[in-house]
C-alpha positions, -999 to +999 in steps of 0.1 A: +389-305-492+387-333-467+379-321-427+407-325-400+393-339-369+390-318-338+422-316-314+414-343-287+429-324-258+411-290-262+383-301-293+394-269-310+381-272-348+411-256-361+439-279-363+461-280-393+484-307-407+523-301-400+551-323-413+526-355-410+513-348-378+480-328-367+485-291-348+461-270-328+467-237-330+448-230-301+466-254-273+496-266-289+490-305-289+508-325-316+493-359-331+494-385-352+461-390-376+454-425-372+427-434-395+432-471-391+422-494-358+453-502-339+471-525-357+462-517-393+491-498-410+472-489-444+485-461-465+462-430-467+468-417-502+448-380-514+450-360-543+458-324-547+423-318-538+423-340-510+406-369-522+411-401-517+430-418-537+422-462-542+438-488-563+420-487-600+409-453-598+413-426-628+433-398-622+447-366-643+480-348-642+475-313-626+508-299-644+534-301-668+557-329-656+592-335-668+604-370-672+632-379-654+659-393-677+642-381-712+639-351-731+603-356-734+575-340-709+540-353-691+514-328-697+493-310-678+458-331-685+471-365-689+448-390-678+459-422-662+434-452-661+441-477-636+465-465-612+482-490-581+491-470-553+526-483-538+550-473-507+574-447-512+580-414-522+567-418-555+531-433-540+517-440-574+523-467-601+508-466-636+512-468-671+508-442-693+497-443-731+533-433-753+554-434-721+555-463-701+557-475-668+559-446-646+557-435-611+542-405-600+534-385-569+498-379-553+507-339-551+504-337-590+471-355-598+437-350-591+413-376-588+384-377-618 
């Protein structure tokens, strides 16, 4: 599990993420998490677990998947080699052996 920073108003440690933004509990404040210098609009794709997700990496299917369009279904344990992470709602683009070209989401897979 990856740590949220600190809120920057009161430097509370326990802020939670809320609809995309960052929430302390303690004094209200809502941000943004900007990873990135000003400027730089790069994607932050995690896993399940958290982690960080990269073009190339190895990741496996945390559950049973149905395939949208086919009678057949992705199961749980399927590992995908060489993944591209894309824009979207589907953030990950792969090919999987006896299926295809497919596009997953980052809330289904975990990083190996």
């Amino acid at each position: 599990m990856y740590k949220l920073p600190n809120c920057p108003k009161c430097h509370s440690e326990y802020t939670y993420e809320m609809d995309g933004i960052l929430v302390c509990p303690d004094c209200g404040h809502e941000w943004s998490l900007d990873l990135g210098s000003e400027g730089s609009e790069e994607k932050v794709v995690r896993d399940s677990n958290g982690n960080l997700l990269s073009d190339g990496d190895t990741i496996t299917v945390i559950k049973d998947l149905k395939v949208k369009g086919s009678s057949s279904v992705l199961k749980m344990g399927t590992r995908v080699k060489n993944i591209r992470l894309v824009d979207g709602d589907h953030d990950i683009d792969c090919k999987i052996d006896g299926f295809g070209a497919m596009k997953l989401k980052s809330e289904f897979v975990k990083k190996i």
